[in-house]
Each structure stands twice: as C-alpha cells, then as structure tokens.
matplotlib code that plots the C-alpha trace (Angstrom):
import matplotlib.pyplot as plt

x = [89.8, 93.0, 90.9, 88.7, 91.6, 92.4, 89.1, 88.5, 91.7, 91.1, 87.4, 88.6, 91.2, 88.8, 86.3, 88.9, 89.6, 86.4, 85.2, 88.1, 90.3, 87.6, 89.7, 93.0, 95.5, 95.3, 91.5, 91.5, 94.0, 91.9, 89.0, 90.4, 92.4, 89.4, 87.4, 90.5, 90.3, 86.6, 87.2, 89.2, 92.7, 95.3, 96.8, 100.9, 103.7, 103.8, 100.5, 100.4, 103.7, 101.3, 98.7, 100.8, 102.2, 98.4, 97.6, 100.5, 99.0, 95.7, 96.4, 94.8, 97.9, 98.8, 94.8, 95.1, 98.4, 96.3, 93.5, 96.2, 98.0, 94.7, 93.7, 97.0, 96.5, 93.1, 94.3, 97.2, 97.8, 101.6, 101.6, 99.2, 100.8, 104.5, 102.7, 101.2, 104.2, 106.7, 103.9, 104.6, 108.4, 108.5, 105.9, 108.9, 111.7, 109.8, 110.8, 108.0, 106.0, 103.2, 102.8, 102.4, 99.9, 98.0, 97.8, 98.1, 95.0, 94.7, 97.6, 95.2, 95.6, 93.8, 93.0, 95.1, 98.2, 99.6, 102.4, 104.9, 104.3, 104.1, 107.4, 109.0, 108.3, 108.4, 111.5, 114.1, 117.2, 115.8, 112.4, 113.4, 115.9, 113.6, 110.8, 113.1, 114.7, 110.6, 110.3, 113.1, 113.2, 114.5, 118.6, 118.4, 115.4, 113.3, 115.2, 118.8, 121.6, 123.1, 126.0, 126.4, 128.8, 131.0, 128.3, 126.5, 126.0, 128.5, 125.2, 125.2, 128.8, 128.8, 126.2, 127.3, 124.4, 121.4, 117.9, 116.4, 112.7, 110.7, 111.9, 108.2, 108.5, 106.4, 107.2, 107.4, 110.3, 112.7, 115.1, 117.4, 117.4, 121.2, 122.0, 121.3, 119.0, 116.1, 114.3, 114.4, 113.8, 116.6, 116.3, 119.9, 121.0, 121.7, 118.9, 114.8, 113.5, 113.4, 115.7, 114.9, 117.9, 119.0, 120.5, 123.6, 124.5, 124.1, 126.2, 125.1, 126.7, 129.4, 128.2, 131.0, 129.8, 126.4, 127.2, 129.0, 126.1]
y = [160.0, 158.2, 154.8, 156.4, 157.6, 154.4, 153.2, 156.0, 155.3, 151.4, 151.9, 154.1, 152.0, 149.2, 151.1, 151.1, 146.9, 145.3, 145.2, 142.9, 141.7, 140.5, 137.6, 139.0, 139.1, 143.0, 142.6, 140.2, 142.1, 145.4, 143.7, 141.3, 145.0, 147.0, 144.3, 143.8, 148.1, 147.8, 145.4, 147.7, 146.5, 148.0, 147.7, 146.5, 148.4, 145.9, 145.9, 149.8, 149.4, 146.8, 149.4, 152.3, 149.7, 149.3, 152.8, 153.3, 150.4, 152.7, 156.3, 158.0, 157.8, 154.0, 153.4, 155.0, 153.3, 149.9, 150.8, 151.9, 148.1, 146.6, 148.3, 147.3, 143.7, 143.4, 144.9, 143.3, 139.7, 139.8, 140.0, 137.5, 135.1, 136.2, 135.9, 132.5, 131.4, 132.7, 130.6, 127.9, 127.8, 128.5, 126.2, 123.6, 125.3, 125.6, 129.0, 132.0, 129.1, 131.3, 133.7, 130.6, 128.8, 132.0, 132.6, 129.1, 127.0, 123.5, 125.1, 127.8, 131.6, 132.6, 136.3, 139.5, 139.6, 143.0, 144.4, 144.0, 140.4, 140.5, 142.4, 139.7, 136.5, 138.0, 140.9, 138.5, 137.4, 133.7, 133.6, 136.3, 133.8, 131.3, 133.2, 134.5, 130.8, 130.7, 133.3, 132.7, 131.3, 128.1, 128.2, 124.6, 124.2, 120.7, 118.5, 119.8, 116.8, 117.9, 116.4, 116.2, 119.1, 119.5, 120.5, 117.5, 115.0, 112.2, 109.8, 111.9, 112.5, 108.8, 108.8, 109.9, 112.5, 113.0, 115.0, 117.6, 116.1, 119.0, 122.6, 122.8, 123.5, 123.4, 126.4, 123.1, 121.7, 124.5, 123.0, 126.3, 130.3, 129.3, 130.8, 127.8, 125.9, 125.9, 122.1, 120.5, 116.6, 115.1, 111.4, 110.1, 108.2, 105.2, 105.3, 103.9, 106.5, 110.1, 112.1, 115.8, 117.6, 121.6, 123.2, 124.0, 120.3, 120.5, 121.9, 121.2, 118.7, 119.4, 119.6, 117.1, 114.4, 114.9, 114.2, 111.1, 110.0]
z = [263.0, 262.0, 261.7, 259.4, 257.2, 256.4, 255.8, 253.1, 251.6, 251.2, 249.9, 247.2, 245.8, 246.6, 244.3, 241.4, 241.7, 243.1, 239.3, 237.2, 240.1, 243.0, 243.0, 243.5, 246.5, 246.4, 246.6, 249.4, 251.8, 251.5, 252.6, 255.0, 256.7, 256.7, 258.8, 261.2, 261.3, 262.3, 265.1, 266.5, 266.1, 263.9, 261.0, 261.3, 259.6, 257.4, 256.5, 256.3, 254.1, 251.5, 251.7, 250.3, 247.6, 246.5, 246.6, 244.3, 241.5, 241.2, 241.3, 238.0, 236.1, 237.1, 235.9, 232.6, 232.1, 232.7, 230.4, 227.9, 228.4, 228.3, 224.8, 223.5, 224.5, 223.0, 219.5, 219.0, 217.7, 217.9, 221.4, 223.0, 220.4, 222.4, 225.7, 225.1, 223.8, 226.3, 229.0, 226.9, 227.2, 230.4, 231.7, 230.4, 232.1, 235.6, 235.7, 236.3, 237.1, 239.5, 235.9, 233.9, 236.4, 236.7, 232.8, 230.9, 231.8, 230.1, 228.2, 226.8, 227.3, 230.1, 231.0, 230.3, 232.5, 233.9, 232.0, 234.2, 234.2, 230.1, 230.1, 232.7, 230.7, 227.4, 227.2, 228.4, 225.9, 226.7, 225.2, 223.0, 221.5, 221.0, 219.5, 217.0, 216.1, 215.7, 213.3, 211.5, 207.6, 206.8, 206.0, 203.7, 201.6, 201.2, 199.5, 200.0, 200.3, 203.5, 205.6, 209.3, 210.5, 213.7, 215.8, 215.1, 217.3, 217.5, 216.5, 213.1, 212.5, 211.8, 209.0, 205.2, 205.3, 203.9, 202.7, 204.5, 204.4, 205.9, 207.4, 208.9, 212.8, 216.1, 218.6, 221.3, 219.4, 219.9, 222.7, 222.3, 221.5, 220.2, 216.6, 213.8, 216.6, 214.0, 214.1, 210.8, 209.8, 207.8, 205.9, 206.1, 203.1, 205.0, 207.6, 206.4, 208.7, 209.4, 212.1, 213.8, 213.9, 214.5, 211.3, 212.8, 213.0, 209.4, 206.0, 202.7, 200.4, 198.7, 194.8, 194.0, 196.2, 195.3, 191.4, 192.2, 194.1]

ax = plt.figure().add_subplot(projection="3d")
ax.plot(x, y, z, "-o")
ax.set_aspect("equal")
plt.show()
C-alpha cells in the first residue's frame, strides 16, 4: 500500500513535467525511482528527501507561479535582453557557468530559464553594474578634447591628450560595473591611431589649452 503511495505521487507530478521538461534531471529521477519501486526495492532517504523537493516545485500554486514567470518572459523585451546579457558576462567570468551552458547556445539564447535562475544571474550588484554602465549616456560627447586623468593608465598619463572619436559601445567591451567604466575611443593628439579607453581615465580639456592649441 505504501509502494503504491509513492507511485501515485510520482505520476502526478510526472503528469505536470513530462510535457516542457522530458529532458530534465527532475524528469529523469521520477522515472528512473518509480522503475527501481516496481522492482521491488526501495526508495533511500535521500531519494525520498529529492522527492518531496519535487513535489514542492509543482503544487498548484508553484505551477501558476511558473505560467505567471513564463507569461512575463514571453512579453517582455527588457528582460530576455538582461538575461542574454547577464549569460554573456558571465560566460567570461566562468561563474554560473552550468546556467550559461544550459541557456547560451552558440552564444544565442536558448529556452526560458526558471526564475530562480533569472533572478541568480541577473539580480546581483555585478551584472547589475554592468548593465547599467550599458545603459548609461555618454559623459563627453564626439569630438571633445579630453586629457588623460589620474585614473588613467600610466600608458595615457604620458600622452598630452586627445579627441573622443566615438562614445558608441558593445555590451562585450565593458571590462567593469565601476562608476565612469563606460568604453569610449579616444584619438590622442600625438598618436596616428585610435585608443579604447574608460571615461573615468578621462577629463576634458581645459578651455585654455584648447585655444592655444
């Protein structure tokens, strides 16, 4: 009687999984449990401990929580964008690196990830640095005379300064989430070819140098 208690509880939760996660680790210990349970041996407190954890991901109010996720994911923009993104940046850390082998194929999106997993990657002060050095606007516009300020590399500090070329930015060339670590390509005055720099290596000109110049 106690065998088929367990059997009943494993096919319904496998009735609420079997359809979008036949593929999953949840999926494949149910089924791999409820064969060992019709052979006749039974299940391990561990294994009876992984089978409550389950249960707990698909009672009715853990499903409509899902669908509600799911919905949200599928209407909004804003966060696949963060999600990709946040895959993206951490696929070059090597941290979360099961999430971002699970979700970034051929460094495309793949799939819709659980939320906890979206919340994991995305609602830390790391990414959440970086995507905002992302979003931010430009501090110097193109063609500002800039010079190379204390947090400038030693490289730079040598140089008399220069233009700000372009302010245009690729999410893959934010090395930081510090404040001012914005990408932006300077043309020193002395140099015949571009730099990248951050702006917070950078101050503009004084307006007394620039006339004598």
């Amino acid at each position: 009687m106690k065998t088929n208690k367990v059997i009943n509880r494993i096919d319904k939760t496998l009735q609420h999984i079997i359809e979008d996660e036949k593929d999953s680790w949840n999926h494949r210990f149910l089924v791999s449990v409820r064969e060992q349970i019709v052979e006749g041996r039974e299940l391990s407190p561990s294994q009876l401990n992984f089978l409550n954890q389950i249960e707990g991901a698909y009672t009715p109010e853990a499903i409509l929580a899902k669908n509600s996720w799911i919905k949200e994911w599928k209407e909004s923009a804003d966060i696949r964008e963060q999600f990709e993104l946040a895959l993206r940046y951490y696929k070059r850390t090597g941290y979360y690196s099961t999430i971002v082998a699970r979700y970034l194929l051929d460094g495309k999106l793949s799939g819709i990830p659980p939320k906890k997993a979206f919340n994991k990657i995305v609602n830390n002060r790391y990414f959440q640095g970086v995507y905002k050095v992302y979003k931010s606007n430009p501090k110097f516009e193109e063609g500002t005379a800039v010079r190379f300020g204390a947090k400038a590399p030693r490289s730079l500090k040598n140089l008399s300064g220069g233009i700000v070329i372009s302010t245009e930015i690729q999410f893959d060339d934010i090395t930081s989430y510090a404040k001012g670590s914005r990408p932006v390509t300077v043309l020193p005055f002395t140099l015949a070819q571009t730099i990248k720099t951050e702006e917070r290596c950078l101050k503009k000109m004084p307006k007394v140098y620039r006339k004598k110049r």
